[in-house]
Biopython code that builds the backbone (N, CA, C, O; Angstrom):
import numpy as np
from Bio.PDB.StructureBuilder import StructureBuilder

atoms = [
    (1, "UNK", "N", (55.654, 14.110, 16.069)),
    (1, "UNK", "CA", (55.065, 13.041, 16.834)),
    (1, "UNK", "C", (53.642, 12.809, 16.339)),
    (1, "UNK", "O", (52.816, 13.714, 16.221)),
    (2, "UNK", "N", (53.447, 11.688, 16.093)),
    (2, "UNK", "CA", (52.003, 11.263, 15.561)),
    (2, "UNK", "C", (50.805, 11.087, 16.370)),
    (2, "UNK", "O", (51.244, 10.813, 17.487)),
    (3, "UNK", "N", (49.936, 11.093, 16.406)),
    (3, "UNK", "CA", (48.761, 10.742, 17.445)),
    (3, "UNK", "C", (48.155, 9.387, 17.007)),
    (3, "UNK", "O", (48.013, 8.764, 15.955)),
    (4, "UNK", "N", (47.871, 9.233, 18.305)),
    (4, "UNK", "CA", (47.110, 7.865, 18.014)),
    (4, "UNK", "C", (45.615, 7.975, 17.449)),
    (4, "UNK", "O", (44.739, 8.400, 18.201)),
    (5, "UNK", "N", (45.345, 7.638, 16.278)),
    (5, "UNK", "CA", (43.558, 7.296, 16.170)),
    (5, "UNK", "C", (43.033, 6.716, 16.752)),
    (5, "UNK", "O", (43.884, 5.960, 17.221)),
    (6, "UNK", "N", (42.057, 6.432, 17.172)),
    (6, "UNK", "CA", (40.904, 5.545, 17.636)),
    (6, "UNK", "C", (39.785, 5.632, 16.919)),
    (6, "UNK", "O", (39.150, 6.679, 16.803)),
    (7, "UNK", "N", (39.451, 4.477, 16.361)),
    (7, "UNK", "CA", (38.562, 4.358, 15.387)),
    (7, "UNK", "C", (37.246, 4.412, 16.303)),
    (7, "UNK", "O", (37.066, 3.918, 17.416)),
    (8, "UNK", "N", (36.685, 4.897, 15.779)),
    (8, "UNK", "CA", (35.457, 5.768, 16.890)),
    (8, "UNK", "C", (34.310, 4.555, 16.783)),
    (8, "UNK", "O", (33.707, 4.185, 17.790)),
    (9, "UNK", "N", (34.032, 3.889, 15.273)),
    (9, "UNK", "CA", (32.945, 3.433, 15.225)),
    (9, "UNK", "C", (32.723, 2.108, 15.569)),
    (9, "UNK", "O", (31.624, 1.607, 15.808)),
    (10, "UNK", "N", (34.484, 1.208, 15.598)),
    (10, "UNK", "CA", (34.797, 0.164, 16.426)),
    (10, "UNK", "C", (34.643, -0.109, 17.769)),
    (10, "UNK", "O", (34.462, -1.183, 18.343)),
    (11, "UNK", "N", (34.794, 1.622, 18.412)),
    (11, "UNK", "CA", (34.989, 1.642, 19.964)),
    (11, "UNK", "C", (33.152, 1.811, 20.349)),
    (11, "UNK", "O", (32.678, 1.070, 21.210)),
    (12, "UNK", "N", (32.365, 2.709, 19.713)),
    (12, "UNK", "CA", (31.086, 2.603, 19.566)),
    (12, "UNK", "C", (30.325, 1.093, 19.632)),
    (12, "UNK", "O", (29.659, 0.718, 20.597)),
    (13, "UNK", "N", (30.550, 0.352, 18.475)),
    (13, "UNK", "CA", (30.064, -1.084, 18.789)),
    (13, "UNK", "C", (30.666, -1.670, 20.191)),
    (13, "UNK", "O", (29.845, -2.191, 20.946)),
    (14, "UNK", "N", (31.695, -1.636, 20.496)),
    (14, "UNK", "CA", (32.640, -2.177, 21.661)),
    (14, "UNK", "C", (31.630, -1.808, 22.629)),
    (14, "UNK", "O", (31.209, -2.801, 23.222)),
    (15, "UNK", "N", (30.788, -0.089, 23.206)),
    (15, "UNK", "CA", (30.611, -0.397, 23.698)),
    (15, "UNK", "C", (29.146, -0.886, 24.050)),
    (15, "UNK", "O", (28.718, -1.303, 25.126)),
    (16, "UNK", "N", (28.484, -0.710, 22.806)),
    (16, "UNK", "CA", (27.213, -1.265, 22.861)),
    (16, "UNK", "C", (27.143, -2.704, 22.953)),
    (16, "UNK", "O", (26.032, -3.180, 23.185)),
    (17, "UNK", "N", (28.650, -3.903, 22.738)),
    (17, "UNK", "CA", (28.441, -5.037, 23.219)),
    (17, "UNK", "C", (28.922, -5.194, 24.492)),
    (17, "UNK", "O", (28.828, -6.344, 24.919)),
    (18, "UNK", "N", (29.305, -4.556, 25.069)),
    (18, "UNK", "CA", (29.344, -4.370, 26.225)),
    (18, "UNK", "C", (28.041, -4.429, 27.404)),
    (18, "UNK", "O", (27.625, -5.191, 28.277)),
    (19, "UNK", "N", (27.701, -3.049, 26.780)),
    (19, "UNK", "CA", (25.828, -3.151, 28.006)),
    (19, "UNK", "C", (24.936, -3.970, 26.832)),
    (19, "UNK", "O", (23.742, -3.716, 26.994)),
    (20, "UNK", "N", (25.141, -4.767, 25.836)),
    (20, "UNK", "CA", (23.985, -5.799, 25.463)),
    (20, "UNK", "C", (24.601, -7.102, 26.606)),
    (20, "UNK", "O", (23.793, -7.807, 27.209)),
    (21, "UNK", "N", (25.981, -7.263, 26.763)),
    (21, "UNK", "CA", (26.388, -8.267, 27.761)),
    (21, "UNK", "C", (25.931, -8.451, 29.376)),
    (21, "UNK", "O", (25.839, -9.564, 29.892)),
    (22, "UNK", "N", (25.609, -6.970, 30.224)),
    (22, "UNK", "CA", (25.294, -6.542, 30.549)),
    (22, "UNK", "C", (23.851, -6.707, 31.198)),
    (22, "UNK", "O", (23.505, -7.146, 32.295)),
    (23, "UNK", "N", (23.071, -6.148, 30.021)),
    (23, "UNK", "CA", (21.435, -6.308, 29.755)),
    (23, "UNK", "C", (21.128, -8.144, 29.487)),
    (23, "UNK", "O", (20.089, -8.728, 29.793)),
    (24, "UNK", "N", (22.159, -8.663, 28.948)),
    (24, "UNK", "CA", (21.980, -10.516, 28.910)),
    (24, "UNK", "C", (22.420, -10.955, 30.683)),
    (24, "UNK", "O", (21.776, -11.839, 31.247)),
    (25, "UNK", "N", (23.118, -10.505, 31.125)),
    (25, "UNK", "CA", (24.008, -10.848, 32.432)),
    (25, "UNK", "C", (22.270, -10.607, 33.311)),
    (25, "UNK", "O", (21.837, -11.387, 34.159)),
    (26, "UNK", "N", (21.701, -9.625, 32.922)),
    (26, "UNK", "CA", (20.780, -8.744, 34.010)),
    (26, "UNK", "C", (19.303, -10.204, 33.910)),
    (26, "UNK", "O", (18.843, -10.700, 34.938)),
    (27, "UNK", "N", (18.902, -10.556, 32.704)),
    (27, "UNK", "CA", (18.059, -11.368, 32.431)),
    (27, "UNK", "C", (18.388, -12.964, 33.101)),
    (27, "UNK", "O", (17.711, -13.854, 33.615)),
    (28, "UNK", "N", (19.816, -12.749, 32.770)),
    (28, "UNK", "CA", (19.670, -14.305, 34.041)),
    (28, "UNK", "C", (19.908, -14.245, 35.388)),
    (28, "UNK", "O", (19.842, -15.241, 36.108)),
    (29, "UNK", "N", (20.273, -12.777, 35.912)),
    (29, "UNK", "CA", (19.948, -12.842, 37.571)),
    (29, "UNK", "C", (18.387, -12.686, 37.943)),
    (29, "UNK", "O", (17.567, -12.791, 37.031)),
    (30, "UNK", "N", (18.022, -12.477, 39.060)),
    (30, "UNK", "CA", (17.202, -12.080, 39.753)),
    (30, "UNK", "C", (16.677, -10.714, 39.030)),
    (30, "UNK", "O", (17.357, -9.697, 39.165)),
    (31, "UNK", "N", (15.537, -10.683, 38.302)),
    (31, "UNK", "CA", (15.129, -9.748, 38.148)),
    (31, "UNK", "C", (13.075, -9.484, 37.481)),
    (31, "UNK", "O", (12.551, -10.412, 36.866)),
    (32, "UNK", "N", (12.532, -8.599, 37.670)),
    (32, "UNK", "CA", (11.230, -8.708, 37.444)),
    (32, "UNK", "C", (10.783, -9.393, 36.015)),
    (32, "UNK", "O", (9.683, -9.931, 35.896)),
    (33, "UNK", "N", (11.607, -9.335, 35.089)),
    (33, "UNK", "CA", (10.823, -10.144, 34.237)),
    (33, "UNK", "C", (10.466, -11.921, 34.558)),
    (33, "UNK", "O", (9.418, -12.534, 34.359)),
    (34, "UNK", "N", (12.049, -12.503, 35.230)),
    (34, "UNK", "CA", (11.322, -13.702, 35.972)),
    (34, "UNK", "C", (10.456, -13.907, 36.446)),
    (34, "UNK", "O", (10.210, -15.083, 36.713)),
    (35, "UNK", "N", (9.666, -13.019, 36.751)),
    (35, "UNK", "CA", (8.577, -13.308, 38.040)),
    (35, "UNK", "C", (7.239, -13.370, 36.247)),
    (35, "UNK", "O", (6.391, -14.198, 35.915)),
    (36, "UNK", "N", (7.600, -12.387, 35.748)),
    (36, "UNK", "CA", (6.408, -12.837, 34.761)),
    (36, "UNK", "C", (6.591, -13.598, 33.998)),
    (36, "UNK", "O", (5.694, -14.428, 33.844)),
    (37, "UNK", "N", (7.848, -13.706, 33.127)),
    (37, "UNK", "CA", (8.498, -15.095, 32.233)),
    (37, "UNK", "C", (9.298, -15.400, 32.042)),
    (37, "UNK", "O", (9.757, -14.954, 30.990)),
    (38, "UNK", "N", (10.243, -16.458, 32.869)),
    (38, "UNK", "CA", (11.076, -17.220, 32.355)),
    (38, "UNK", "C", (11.554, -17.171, 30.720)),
    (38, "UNK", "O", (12.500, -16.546, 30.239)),
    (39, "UNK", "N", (10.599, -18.023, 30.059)),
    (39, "UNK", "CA", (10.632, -17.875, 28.727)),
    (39, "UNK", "C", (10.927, -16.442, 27.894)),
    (39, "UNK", "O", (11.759, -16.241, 27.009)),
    (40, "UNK", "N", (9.897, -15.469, 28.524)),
    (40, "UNK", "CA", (10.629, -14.319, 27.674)),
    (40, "UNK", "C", (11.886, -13.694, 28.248)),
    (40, "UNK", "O", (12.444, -12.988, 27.408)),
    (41, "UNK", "N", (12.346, -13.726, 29.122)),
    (41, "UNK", "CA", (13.689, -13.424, 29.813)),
    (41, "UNK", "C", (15.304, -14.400, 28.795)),
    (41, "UNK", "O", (16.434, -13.972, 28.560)),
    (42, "UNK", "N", (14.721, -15.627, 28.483)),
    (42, "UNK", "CA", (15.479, -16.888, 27.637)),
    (42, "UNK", "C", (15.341, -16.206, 26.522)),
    (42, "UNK", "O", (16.376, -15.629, 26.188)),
    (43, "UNK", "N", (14.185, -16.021, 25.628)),
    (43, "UNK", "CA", (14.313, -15.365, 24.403)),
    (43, "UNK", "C", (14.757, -13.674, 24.144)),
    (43, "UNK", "O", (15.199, -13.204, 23.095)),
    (44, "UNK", "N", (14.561, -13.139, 25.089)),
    (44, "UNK", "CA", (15.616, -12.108, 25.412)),
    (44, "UNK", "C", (17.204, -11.932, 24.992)),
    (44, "UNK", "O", (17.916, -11.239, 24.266)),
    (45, "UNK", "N", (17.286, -13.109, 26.007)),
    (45, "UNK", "CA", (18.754, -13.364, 26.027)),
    (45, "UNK", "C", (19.168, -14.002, 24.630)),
    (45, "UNK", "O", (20.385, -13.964, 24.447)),
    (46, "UNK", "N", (18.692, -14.374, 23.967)),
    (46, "UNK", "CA", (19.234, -15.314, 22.992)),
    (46, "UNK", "C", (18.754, -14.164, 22.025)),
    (46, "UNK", "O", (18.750, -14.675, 20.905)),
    (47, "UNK", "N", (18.463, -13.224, 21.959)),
    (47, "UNK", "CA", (17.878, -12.650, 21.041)),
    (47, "UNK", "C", (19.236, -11.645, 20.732)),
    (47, "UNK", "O", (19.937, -11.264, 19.794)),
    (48, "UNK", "N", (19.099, -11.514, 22.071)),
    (48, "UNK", "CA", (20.449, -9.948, 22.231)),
    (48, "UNK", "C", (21.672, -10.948, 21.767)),
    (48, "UNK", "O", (22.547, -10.310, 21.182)),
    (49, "UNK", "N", (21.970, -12.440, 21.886)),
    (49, "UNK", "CA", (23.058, -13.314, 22.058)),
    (49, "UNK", "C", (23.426, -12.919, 20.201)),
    (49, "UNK", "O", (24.542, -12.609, 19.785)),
    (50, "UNK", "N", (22.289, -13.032, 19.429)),
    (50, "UNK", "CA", (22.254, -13.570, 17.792)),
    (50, "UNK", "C", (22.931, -11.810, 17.657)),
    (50, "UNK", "O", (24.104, -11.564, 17.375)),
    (51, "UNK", "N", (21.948, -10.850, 17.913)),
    (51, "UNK", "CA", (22.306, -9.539, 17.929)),
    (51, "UNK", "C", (23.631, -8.834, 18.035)),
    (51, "UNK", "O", (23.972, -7.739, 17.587)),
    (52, "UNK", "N", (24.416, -9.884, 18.862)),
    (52, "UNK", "CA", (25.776, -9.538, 18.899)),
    (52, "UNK", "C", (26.831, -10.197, 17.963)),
    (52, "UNK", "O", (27.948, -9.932, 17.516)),
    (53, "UNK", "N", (25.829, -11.276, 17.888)),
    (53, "UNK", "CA", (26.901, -12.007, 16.764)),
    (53, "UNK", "C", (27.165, -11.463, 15.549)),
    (53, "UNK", "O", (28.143, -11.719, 14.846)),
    (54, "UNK", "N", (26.080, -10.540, 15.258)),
    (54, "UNK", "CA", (25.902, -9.732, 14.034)),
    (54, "UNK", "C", (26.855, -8.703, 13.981)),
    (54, "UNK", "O", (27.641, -8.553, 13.046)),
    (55, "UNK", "N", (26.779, -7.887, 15.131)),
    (55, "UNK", "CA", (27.797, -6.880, 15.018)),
    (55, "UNK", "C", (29.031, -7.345, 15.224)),
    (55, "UNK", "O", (29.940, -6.577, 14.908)),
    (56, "UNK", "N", (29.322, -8.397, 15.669)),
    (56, "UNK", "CA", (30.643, -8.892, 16.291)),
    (56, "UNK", "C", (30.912, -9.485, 14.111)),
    (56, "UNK", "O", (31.970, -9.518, 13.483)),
    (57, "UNK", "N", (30.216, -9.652, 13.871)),
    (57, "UNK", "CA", (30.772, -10.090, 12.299)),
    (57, "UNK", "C", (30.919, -9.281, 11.780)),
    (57, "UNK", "O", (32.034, -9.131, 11.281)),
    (58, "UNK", "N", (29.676, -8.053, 11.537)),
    (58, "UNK", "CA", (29.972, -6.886, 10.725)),
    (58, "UNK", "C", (31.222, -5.848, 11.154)),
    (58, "UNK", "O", (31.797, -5.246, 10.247)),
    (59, "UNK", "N", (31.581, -5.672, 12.365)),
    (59, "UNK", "CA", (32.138, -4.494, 12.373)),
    (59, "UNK", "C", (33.920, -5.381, 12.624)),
    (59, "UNK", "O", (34.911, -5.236, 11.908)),
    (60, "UNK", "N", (33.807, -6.068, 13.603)),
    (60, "UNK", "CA", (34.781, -6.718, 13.739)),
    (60, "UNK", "C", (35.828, -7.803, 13.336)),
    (60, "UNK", "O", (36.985, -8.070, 13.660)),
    (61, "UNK", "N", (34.810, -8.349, 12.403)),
    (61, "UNK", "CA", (35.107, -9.540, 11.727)),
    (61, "UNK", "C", (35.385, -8.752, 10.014)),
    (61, "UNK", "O", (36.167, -9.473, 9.395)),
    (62, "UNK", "N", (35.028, -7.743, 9.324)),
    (62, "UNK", "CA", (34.753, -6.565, 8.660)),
    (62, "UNK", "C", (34.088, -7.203, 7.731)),
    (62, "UNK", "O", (34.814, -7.585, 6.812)),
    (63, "UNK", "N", (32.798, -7.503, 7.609)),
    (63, "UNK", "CA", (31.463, -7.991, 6.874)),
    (63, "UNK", "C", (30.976, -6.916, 6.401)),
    (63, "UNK", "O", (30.238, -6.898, 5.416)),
    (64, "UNK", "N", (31.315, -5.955, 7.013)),
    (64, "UNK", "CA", (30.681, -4.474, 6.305)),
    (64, "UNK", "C", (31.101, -4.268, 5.320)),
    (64, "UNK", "O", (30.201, -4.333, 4.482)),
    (65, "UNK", "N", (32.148, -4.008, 4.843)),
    (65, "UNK", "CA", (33.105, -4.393, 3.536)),
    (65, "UNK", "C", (32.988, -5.429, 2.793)),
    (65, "UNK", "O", (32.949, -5.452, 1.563)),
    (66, "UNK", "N", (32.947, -6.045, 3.307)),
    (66, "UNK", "CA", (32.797, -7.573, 2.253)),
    (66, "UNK", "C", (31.669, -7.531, 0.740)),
    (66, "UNK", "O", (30.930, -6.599, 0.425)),
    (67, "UNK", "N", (31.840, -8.740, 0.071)),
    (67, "UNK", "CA", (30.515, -8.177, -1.140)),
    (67, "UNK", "C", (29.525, -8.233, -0.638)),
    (67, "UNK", "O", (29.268, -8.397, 0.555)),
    (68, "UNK", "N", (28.766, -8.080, -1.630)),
    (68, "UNK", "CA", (27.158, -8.010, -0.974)),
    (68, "UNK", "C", (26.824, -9.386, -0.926)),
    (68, "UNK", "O", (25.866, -9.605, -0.185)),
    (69, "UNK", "N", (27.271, -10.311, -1.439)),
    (69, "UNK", "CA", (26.194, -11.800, -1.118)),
    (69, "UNK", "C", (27.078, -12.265, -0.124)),
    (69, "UNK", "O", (26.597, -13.270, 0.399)),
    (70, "UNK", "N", (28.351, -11.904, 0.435)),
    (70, "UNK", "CA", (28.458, -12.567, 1.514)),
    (70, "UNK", "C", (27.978, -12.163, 2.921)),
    (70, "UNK", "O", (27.905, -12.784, 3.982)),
    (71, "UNK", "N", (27.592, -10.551, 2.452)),
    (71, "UNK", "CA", (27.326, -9.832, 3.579)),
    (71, "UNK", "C", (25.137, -10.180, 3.689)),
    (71, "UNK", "O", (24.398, -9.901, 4.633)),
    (72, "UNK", "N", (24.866, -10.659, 2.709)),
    (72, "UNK", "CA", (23.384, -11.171, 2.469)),
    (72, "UNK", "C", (23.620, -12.395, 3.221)),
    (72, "UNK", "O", (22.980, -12.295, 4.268)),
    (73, "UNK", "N", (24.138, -13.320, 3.181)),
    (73, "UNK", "CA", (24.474, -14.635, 3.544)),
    (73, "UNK", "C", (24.308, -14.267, 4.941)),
    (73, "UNK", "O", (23.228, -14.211, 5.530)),
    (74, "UNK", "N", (25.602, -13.991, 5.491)),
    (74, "UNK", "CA", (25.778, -13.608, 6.748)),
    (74, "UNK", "C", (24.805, -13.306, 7.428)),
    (74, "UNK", "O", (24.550, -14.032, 8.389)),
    (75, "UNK", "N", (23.718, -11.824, 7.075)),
    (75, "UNK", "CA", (22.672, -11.569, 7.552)),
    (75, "UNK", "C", (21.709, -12.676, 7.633)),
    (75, "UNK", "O", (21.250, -13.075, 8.703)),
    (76, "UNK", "N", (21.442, -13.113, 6.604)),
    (76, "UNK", "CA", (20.186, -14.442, 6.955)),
    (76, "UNK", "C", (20.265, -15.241, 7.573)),
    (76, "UNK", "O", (19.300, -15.828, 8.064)),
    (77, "UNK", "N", (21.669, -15.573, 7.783)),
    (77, "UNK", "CA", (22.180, -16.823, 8.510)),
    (77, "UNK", "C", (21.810, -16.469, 10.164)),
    (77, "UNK", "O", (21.303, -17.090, 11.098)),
    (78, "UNK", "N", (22.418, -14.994, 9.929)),
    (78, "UNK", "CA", (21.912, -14.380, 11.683)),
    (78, "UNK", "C", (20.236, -14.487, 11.929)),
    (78, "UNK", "O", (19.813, -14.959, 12.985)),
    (79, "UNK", "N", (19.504, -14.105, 11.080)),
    (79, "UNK", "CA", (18.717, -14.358, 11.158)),
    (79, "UNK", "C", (17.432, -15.403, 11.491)),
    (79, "UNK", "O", (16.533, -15.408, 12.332)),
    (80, "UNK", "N", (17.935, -16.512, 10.091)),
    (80, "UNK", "CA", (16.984, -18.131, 10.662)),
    (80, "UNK", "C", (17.130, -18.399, 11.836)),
    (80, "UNK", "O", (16.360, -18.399, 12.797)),
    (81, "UNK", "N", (18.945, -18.802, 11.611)),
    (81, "UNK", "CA", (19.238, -19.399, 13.115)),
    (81, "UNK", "C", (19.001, -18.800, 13.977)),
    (81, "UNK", "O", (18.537, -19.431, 14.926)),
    (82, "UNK", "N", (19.178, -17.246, 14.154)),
    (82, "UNK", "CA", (18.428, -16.835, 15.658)),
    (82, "UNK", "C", (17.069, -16.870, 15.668)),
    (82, "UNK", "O", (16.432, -17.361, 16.599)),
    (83, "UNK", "N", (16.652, -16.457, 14.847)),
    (83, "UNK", "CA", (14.984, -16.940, 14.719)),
    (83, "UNK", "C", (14.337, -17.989, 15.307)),
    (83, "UNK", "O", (13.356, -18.055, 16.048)),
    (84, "UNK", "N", (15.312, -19.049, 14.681)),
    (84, "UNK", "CA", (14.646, -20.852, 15.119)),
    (84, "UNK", "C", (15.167, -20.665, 16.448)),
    (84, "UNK", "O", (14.188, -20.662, 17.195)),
    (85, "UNK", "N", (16.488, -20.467, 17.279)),
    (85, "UNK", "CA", (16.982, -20.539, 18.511)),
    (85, "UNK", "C", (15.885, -19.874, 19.043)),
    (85, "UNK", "O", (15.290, -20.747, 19.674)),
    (86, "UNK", "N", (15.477, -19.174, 19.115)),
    (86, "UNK", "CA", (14.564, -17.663, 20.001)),
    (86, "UNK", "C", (13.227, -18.732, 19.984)),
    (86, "UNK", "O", (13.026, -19.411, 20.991)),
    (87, "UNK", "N", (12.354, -18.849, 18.844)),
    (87, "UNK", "CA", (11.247, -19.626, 19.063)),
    (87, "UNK", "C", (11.441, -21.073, 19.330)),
    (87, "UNK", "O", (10.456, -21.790, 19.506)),
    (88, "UNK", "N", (12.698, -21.570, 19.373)),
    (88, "UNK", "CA", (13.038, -22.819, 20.307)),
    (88, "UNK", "C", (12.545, -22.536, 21.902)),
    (88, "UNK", "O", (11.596, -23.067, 22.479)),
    (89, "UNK", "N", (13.470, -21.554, 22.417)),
    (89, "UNK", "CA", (13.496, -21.418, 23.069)),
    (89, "UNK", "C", (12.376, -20.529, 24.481)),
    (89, "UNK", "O", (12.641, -20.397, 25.676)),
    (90, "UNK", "N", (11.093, -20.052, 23.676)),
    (90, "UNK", "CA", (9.943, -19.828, 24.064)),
    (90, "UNK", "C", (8.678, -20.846, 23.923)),
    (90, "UNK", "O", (7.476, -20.785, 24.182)),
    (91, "UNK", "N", (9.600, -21.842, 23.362)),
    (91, "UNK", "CA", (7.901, -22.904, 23.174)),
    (91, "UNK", "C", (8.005, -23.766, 24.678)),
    (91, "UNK", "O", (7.127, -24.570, 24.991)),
]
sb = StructureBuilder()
sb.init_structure("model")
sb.init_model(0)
sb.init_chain("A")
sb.init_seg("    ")
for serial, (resi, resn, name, xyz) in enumerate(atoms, 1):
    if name == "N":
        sb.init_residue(resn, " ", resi, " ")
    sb.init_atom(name, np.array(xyz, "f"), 0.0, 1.0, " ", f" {name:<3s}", serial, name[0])
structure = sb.get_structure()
């Protein structure tokens, strides 16, 4: 009888997007950073939002593997665009 694997480092990201969902869920209720900024609570959220997209490509989508200029691509792309979204979204 065989055992089942569980790929440990899939279930690892799983559950760190989990409490980043979590920690985004927490920034748009009721909580003390509202009271000091709106804005940084928004760039928060959009920050952790780009953050997941990353791992949700690398590990899940398997970008980790991939060559290196698509896995360069990928990264920058996470990057500008969350970049420009984030300082969109604090001005």
């Amino acid at each position: 009888m065989s055992t089942l694997e569980i790929p440990r480092r899939a279930t690892w990201v799983w559950i760190g997007l989990v409490a980043a969902t979590c920690v985004t869920w927490w920034f748009g209720a009721d909580h003390p950073l509202a009271a000091i900024s709106v804005k940084f609570a928004t760039g928060g959220a959009v920050a952790i939002a780009f953050a997941k997209a990353y791992f949700i490509g690398s590990e899940f989508m398997e970008l980790r593997s991939a060559p290196v200029i698509l896995r360069c691509a990928f990264a920058g792309w996470v990057t500008v665009v969350g970049g420009a979204a984030i300082v969109l979204s604090i001005c």
